[in-house]
C-alpha positions in Angstrom: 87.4 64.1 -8.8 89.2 62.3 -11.5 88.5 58.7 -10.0 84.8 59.5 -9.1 83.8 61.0 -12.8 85.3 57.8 -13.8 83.5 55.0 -11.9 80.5 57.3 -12.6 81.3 56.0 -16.2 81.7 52.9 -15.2 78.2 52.6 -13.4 76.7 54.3 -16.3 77.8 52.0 -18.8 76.8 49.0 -16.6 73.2 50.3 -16.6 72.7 50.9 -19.8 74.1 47.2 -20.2 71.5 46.0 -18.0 68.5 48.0 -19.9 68.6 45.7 -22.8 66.7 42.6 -22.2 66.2 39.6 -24.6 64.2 40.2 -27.0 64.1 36.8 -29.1 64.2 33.3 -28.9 66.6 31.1 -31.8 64.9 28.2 -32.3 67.5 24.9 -32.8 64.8 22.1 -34.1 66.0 18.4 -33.9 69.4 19.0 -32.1 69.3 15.5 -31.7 66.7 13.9 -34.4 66.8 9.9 -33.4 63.2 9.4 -34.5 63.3 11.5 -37.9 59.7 10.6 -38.6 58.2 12.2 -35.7 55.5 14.4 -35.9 57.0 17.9 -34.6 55.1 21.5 -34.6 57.0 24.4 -32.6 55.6 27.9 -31.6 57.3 30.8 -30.8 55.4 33.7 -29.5 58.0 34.9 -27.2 57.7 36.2 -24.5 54.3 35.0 -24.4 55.2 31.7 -24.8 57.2 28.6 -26.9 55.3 25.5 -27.6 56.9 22.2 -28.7 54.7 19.5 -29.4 55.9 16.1 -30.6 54.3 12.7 -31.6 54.2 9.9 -33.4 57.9 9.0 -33.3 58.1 5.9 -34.8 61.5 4.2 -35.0 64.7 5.2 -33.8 67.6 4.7 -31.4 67.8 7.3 -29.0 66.1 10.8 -28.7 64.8 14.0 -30.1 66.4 17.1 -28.7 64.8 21.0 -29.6 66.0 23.6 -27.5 65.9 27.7 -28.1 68.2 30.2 -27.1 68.1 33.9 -26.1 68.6 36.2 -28.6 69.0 39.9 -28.3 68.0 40.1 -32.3 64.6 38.6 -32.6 65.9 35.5 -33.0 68.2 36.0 -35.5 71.2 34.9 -33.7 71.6 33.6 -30.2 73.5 35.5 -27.4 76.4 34.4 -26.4 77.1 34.8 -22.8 80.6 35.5 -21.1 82.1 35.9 -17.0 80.3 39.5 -16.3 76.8 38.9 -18.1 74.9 38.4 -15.1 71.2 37.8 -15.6 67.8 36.8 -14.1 65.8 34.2 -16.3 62.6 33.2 -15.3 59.8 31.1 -17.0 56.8 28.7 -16.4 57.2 25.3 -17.7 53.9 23.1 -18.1 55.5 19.2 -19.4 53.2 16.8 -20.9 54.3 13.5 -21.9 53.2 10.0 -22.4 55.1 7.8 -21.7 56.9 10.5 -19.0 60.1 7.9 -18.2 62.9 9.7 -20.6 61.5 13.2 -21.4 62.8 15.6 -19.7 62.1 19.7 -20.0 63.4 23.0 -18.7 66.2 26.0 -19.1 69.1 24.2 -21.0 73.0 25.6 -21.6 75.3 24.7 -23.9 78.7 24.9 -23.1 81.3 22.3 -23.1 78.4 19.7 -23.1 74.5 20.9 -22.5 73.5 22.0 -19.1 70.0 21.3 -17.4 67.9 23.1 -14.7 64.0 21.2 -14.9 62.0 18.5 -14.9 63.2 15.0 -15.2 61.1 11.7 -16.5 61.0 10.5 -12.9 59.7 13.6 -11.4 63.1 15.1 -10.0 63.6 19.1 -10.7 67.2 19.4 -10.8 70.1 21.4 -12.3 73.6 20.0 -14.0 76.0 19.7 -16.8 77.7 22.3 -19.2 79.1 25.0 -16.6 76.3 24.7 -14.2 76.6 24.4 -10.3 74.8 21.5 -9.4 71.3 21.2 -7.3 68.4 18.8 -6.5 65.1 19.9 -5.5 64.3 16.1 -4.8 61.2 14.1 -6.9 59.0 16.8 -6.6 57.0 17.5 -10.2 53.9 15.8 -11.2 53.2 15.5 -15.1 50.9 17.8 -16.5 51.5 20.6 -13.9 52.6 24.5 -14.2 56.6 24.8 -12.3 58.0 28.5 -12.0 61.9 28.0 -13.2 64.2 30.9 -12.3 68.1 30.7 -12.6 70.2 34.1 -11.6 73.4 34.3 -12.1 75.8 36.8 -10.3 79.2 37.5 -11.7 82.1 37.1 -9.3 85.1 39.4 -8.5 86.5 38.2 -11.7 87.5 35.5 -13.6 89.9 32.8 -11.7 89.1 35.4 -8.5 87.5 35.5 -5.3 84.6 35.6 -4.4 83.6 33.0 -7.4 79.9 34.2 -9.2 77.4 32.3 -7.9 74.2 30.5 -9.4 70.9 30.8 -7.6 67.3 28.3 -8.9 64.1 29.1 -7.6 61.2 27.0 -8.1 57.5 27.7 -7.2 55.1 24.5 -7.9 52.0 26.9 -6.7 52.6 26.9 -2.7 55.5 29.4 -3.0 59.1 29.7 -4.1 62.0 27.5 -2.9 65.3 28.4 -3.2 68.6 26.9 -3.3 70.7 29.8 -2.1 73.7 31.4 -4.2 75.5 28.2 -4.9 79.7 29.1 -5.9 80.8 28.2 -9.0 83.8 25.8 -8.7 85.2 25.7 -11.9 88.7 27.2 -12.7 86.6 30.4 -14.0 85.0 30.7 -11.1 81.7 31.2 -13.5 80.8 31.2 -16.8 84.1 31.0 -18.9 84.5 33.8 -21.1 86.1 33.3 -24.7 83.9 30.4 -25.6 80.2 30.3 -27.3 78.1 29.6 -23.8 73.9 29.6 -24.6 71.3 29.7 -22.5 67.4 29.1 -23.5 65.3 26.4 -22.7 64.5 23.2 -24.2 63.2 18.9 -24.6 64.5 16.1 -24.7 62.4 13.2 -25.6 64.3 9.6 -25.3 62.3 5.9 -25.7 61.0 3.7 -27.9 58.0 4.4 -30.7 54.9 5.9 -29.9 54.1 8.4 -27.2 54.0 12.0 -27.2 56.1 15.0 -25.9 54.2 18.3 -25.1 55.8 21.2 -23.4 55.0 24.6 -23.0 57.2 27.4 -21.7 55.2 31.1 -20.4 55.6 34.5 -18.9 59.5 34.6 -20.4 61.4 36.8 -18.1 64.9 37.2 -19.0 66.8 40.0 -18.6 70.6 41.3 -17.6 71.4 41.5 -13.7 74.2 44.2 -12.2 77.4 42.4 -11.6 79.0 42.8 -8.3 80.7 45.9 -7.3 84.1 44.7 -8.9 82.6 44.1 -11.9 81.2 47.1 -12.3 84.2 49.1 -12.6 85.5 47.1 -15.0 83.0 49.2 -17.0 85.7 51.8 -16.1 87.6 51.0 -19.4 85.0 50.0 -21.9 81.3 49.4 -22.1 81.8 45.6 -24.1 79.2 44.6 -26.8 77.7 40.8 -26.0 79.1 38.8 -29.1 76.4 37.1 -30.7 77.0 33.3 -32.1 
């Protein structure tokens, strides 16, 4: 009786984990600013929508680099996200670019480097980087289109454990979704590392000479907690965690 009130705890405080969804975008303008003198106008009418739009960029070196993370606070801080915070993300990305070689768009990480899942300048949808298993859905975007992004991430048995979480894309280009399967993380982790500041939002990158523009526009935000597996859940046995916030 004991052991079952218990892990009724447990399942209880995982659920009311997964009610709270995020709420907020943090918007990071000119993570990399290369071409200061661009022209640059972001808005954020999440989870309607985020619009950057960019032009004019004039001279510079390298590229231009705005991303925006999830928040649980408006937008007031963004969410730091550990081993257990399993979540489905989903949004539609419509990228807009001229020239299109060196822009790319999509969901972004940041964690020992930034990660990518999106559109690249050359028409390849693809994920890597930061603690992101990797994945090609081959050349398969056109410029100036609508692509349904969605990245779930299931926590494992436990960090440096067995079975590792696993990372799942979906993309739907208007003829259906695609999938690439649960892919295993194969880090030492076995998933997301926690004890580090690990953000997920979405983002552009815009790298080339002068001139040009960068327009991209991310809809229909759906990003919310997922269970953890079974194991994970009765960790909730000992303590219902708050996220940390960064």
């Amino acid at each position: 009786m004991k052991a079952s009130a218990i892990g009724m705890i447990g399942l209880i405080c995982a659920a009311g984990a997964a009610a709270q969804p995020y709420d907020g975008l943090q918007v990071n303008a000119r993570v990399f600013n290369d071409f200061p003198s661009s022209n640059l106008v972001i808005d954020n009418q999440y989870p309607a929508s985020l619009s950057i739009e960019e032009d004019s960029f004039g001279s510079g070196n390298f590229a231009n680099r705005h991303m925006a993370w999830a928040s649980e606070d408006a937008g007031a801080t963004a969410s730091d996200f550990d081993y257990g915070d399993g979540f489905d993300f989903s949004v539609t990305m419509n990228l807009d670019a001229d020239p299109v070689a060196g822009r790319e768009a999509g969901i972004m990480t940041d964690l020992f480097g930034f990660g990518f899942f999106g559109a690249l300048g050359n028409g390849e949808i693809a994920a890597f980087g930061s603690f992101l298993p990797f994945h090609t859905f081959g050349n398969v975007y056109v410029n100036g289109t609508d692509v349904d992004l969605r990245m779930i991430y299931t926590p494992g048995a436990g960090e440096g454990m067995s079975p590792a979480s696993t990372m799942e894309y979906i993309i739907d280009l208007g003829s259906g979704p695609v999938s690439s399967g649960p892919i295993p993380f194969t880090n030492t982790e076995g998933g997301i590392p926690t004890g580090f500041t690990a953000l997920i939002g979405v983002g552009i990158q815009s790298q080339g000479g002068a001139g040009g523009y960068s327009n991209v526009l991310f809809s229909d935000f759906n990003f919310v907690p997922a269970p953890g597996t079974g194991v994970l859940a009765l960790t909730g046995l000992l303590a219902c965690s708050r996220r940390r916030r960064a």
